[in-house]
MARDOLUM-935839 format. One line per 4 residues: their letters; for each residue x, y, z of C-alpha. Coordinates in nm, 4 decimals, padded with zeros to 6 digits, m for minus. Example, Ala and Ser with C-alpha at 12.3 -4.5 7.8 and 13.67 -1.06 7.14 Angstrom:
AS = 01.2300/m00.4500/00.7800; 01.3670/m00.1060/00.7140
END
This chain:
XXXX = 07.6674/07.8945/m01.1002; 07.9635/07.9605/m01.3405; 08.1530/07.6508/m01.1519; 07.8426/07.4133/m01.2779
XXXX = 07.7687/07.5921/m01.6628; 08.1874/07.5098/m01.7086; 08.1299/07.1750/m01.5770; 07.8699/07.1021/m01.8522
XXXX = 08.0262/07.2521/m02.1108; 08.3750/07.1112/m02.1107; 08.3128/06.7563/m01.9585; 07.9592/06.6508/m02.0982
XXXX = 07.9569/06.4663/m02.4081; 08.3184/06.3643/m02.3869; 08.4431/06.0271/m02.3974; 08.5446/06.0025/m02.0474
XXXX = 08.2489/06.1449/m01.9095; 08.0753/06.0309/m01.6285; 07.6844/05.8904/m01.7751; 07.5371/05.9252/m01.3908
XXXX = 07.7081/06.2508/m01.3900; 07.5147/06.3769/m01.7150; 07.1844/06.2025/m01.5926; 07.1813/06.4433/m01.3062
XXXX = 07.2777/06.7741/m01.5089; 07.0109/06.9922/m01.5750; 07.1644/07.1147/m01.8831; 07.1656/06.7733/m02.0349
XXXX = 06.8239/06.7246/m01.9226; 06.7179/07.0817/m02.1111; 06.9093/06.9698/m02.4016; 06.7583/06.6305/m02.4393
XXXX = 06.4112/06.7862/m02.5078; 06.2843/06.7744/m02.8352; 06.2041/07.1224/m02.7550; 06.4961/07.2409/m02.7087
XXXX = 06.7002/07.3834/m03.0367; 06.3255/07.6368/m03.1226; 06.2260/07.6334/m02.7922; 06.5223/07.6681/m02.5202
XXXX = 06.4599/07.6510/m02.1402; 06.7707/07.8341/m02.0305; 06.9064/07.9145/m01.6409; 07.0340/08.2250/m01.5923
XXXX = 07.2182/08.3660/m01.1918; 07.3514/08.7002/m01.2087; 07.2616/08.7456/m00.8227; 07.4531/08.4949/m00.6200
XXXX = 07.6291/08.2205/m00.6613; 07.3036/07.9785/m00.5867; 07.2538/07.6567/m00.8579; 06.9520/07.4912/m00.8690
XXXX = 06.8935/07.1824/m00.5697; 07.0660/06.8880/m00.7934; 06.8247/06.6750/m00.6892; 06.6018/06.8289/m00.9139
XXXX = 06.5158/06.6887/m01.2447; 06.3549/06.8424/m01.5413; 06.0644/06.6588/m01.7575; 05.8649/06.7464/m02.0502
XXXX = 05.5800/06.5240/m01.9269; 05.4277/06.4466/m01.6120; 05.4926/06.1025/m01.4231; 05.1985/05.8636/m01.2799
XXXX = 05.3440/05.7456/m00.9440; 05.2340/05.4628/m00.7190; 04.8888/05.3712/m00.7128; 04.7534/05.6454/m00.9256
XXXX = 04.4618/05.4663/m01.1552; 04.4616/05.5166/m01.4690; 04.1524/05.4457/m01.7107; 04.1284/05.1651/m01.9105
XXXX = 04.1806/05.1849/m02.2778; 03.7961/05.0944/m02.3232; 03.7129/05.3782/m02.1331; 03.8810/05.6007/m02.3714
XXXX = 03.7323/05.7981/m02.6438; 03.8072/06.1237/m02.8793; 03.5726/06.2832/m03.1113; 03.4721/06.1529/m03.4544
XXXX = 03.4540/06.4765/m03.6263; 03.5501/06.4163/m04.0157; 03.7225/06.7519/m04.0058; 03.7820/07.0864/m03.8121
XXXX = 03.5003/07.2771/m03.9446; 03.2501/06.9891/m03.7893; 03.4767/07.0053/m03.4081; 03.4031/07.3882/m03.4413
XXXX = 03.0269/07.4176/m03.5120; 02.8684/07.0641/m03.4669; 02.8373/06.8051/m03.1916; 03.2349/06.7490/m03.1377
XXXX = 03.1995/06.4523/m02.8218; 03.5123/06.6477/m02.6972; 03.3212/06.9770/m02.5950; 02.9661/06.8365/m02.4489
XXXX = 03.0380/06.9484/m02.1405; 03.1777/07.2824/m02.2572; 02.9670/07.6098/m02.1182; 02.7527/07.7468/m02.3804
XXXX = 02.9774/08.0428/m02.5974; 02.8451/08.4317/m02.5968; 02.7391/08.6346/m02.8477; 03.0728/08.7231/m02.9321
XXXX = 03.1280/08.4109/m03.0806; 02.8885/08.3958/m03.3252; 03.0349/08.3429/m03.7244; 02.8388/08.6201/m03.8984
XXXX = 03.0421/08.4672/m04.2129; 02.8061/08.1317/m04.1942; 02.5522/08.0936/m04.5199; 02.2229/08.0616/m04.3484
XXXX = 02.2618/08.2012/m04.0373; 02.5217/08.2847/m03.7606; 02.6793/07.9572/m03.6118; 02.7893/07.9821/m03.2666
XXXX = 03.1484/07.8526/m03.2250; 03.2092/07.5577/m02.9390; 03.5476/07.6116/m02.8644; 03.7349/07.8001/m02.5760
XXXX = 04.0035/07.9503/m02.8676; 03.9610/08.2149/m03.1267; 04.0226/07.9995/m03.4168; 04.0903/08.2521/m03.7295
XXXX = 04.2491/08.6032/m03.7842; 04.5133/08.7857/m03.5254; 04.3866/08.6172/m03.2428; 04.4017/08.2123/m03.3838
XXXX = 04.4842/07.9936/m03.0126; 04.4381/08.2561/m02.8179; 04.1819/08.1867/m02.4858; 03.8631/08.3972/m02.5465
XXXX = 03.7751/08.6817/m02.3208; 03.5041/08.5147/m02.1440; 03.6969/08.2436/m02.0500; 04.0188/08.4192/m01.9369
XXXX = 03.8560/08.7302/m01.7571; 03.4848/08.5707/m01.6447; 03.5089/08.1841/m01.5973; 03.6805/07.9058/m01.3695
XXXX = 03.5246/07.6240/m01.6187; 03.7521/07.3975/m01.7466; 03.9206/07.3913/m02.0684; 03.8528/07.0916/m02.3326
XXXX = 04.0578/06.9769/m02.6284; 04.0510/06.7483/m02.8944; 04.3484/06.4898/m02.8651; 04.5772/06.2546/m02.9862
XXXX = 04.2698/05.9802/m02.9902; 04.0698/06.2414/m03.2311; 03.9844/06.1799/m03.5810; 04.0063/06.5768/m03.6397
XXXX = 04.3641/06.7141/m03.7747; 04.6335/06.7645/m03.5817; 04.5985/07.1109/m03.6996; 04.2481/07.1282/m03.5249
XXXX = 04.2642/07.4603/m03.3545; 04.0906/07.3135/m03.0356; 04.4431/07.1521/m02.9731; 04.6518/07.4175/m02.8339
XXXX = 04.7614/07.2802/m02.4970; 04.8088/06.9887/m02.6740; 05.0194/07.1224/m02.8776; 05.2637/07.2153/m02.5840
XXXX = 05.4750/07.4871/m02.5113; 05.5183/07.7526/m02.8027; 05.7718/07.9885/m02.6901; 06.1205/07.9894/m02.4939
XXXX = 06.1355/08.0367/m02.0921; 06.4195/08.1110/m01.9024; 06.4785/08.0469/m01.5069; 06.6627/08.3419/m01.3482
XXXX = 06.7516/08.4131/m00.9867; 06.5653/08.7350/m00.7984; 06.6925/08.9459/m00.5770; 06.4765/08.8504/m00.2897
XXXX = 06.2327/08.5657/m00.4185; 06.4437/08.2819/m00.5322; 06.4386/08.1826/m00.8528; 06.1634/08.2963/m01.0935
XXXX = 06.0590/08.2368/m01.4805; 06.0785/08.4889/m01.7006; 05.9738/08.4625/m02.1310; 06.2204/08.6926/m02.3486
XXXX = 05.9922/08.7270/m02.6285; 05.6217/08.9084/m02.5558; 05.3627/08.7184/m02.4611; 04.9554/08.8150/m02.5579
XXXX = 04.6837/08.8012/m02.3661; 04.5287/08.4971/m02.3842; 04.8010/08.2795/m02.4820; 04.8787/07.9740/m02.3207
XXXX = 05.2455/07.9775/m02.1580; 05.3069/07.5500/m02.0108; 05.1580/07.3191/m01.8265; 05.2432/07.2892/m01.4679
XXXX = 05.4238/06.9599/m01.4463; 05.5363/06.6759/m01.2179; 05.4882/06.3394/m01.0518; 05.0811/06.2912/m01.0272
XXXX = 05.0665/06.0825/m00.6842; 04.7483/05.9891/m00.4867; 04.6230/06.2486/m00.2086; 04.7607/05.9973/00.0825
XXXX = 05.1422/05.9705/m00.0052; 05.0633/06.3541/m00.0616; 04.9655/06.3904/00.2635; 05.2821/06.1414/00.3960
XXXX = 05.5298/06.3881/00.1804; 05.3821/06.7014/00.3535; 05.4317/06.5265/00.7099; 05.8054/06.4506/00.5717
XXXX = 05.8763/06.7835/00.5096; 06.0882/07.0146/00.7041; 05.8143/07.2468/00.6816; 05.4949/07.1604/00.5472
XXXX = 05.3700/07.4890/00.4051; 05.6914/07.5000/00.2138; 05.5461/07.1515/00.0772; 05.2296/07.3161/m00.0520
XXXX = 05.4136/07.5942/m00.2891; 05.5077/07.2723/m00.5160; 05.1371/07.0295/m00.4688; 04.8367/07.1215/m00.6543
XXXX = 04.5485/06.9122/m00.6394; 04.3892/06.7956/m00.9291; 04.0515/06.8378/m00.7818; 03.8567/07.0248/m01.0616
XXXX = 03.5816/06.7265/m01.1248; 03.6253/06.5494/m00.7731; 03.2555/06.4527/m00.6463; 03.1936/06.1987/m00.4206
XXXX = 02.8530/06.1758/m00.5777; 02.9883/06.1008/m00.8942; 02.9320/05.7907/m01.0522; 03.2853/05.8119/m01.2176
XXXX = 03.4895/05.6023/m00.9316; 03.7824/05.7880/m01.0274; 03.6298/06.0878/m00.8964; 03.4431/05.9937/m00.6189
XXXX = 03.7293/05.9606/m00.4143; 04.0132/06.2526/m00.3016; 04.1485/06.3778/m00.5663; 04.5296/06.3364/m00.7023
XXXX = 04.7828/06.5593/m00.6661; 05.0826/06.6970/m00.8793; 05.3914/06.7020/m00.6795; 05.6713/06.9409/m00.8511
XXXX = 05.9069/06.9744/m00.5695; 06.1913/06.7359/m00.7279; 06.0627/06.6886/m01.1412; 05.8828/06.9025/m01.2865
XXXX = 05.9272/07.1759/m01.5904; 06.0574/07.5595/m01.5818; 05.6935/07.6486/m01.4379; 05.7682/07.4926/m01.1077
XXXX = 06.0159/07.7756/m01.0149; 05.7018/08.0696/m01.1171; 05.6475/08.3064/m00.7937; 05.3623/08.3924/m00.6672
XXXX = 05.1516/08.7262/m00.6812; 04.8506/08.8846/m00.5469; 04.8730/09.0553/m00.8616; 05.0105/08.8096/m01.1485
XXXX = 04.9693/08.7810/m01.5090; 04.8812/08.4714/m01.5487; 04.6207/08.2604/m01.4663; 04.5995/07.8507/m01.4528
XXXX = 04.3041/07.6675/m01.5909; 04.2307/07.2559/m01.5766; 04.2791/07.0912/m01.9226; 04.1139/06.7544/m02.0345
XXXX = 04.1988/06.6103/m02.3404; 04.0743/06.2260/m02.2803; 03.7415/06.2785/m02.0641; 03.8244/05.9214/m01.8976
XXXX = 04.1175/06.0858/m01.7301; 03.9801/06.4095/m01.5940; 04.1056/06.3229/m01.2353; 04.4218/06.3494/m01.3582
XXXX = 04.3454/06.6853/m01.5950; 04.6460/06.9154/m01.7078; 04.7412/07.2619/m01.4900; 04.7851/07.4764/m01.8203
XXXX = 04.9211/07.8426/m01.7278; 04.7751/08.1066/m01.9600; 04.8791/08.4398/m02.0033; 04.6049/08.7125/m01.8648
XXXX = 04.7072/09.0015/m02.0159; 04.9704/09.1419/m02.2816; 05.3192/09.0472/m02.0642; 05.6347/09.2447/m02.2461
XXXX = 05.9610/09.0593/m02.2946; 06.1803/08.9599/m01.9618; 05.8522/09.0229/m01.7273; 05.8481/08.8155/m01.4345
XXXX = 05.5924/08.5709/m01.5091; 05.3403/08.4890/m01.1849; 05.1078/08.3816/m01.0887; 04.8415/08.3472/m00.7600
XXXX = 04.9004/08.0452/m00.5662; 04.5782/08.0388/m00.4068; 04.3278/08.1693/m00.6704; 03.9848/08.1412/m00.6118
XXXX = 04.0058/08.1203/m00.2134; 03.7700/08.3059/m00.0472; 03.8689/08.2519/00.3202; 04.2117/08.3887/00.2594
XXXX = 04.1349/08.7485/00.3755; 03.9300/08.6538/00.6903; 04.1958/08.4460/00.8628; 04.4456/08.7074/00.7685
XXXX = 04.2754/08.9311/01.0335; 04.2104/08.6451/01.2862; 04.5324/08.6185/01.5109; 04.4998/08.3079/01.5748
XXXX = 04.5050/08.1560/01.2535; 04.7927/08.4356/01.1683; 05.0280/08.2192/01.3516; 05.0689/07.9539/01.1185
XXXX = 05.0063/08.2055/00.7858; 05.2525/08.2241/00.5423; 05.3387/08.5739/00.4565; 05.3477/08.6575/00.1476
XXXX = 05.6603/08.8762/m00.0233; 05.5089/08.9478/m00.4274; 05.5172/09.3354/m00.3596; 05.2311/09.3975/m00.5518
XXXX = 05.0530/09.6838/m00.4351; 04.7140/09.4966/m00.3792; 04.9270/09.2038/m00.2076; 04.6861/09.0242/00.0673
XXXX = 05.0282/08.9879/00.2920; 04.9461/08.6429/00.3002; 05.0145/08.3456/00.0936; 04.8095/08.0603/00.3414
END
């Protein structure tokens, strides 16, 4: 590790230095961020002498691969709202298919009588971006937000994913888990962390990479599938058919290297900005509760599967199980 961070530092940016060299230096690819001088990604090995797999390469975006659609410009819409106060209380196109809010949303501040707020953030006071309560601790809907094809502000505070990473994140080697992501300044519950990044691909080269792969379960720890609105009854082609996948294995952001946990503190939640491309909808990682500075940030792999615990006691379906090694003290033993 100290062999690489001196290689860096005294060759890159020279005269003499090698460009292919510097394309495949994670350091250079940290730096180039616009990100980076408020908002470092740092690396950090105090364990062993273990450097990240150099065919790795960071990206602050994801990347459409191969034969993943796309919608059509004329497909694409954002809300007409003439300002923020309208996205919040009126008919904001953005948020029709948002679940109805709770009481505790209600504006007692309004002039004729309470408004009920539309969006999924507290939008004033201590908590302004945070995720509300219902959403974090009591729902699995998905998360809209205004965009970049809005007429509100870019100040709308239904834009908070959008808005990208707020705070810094550093990668740091475990003792017994690989590498792992840690934040070194506190983190509240509720607030949104990154998006889980990498090269969107369709579900059939997803399926050919897994078959590549030394070890296929290995494979899954770095494919999610984007499969929050598939429906083959849908009359959206785009969702009719199996859904994409993200594939963070080889480029992807500091949230690919987050462990797992049976217990973790943070949760991930489907984004859609443009509704025309909800098949390929963000992974945004949101704090779910108060997480001090230097925590190991988690979270569970395989949240919301209910057949996890059954094959866990079925021996022959315990043969091909991945154990699990979070040391949490509710830890299923299991990861698949």
């Amino acid at each position: 590790m100290e062999a690489e961070t001196k290689k860096h530092f005294y060759n890159h940016g020279s005269s003499d230095a090698d460009p292919d060299e510097q394309d495949g230096c994670h350091w250079c690819q940290i730096r180039s961020f616009a990100t980076h001088e408020k908002l470092p990604i740092s690396i950090v090995n105090r364990i062993d002498g273990e450097v990240l797999n150099p065919d790795f390469r960071f990206i602050d975006h994801s990347v459409i691969g191969d034969g993943v659609p796309v919608a059509d410009s004329a497909f694409r819409v954002g809300c007409d709202c003439e300002d923020d106060e309208e996205c919040m209380y009126s008919s904001c196109q953005c948020l029709d298919e948002m679940a109805a809010g709770s009481d505790e949303e209600l504006d007692d501040g309004a002039v004729n009588k309470p408004r009920r707020k539309r969006f999924a953030y507290h939008s004033r006071g201590a908590k302004a971006g945070l995720l509300r309560t219902r959403i974090l601790e009591h729902s699995r809907d998905a998360i809209y937000e205004c965009h970049d094809g809005c007429s509100c502000s870019p100040d709308c505070p239904n834009r908070v994913v959008e808005r990208g990473r707020t705070v810094p994140l550093q990668i740091f080697r475990t003792k017994d888990r690989g590498w792992g992501v840690r934040c070194p300044v506190p983190l509240r519950k509720g607030q949104f962390v990154d998006r889980y990044l990498g090269e969107i691909i369709t579900n059939a080269e997803a399926d050919r990479r897994r078959k590549a792969s030394s070890r296929a379960q290995r494979k899954d720890v770095y494919l999610f599938a984007l499969d929050k609105f598939s429906d083959p009854k849908s009359i959206d082609p785009l969702l009719k058919g199996a859904p994409m996948e993200v594939d963070g294995e080889f480029m992807s952001g500091p949230t690919r290297f987050i462990n797992h946990s049976c217990d973790p503190n943070m949760r991930i939640f489907a984004r859609v900005g443009d509704h025309a491309d909800k098949h390929i909808h963000d992974l945004a990682l949101f704090a779910i509760r108060d997480i001090p500075p230097n925590e190991e940030l988690t979270f569970d792999y395989v949240d919301g599967a209910e057949d996890l615990d059954n094959d866990a006691h079925d021996p022959a379906k315990m043969k091909g199980m991945t154990p699990c090694l979070c040391g949490s003290e509710n830890c299923r033993g299991w990861l698949w």
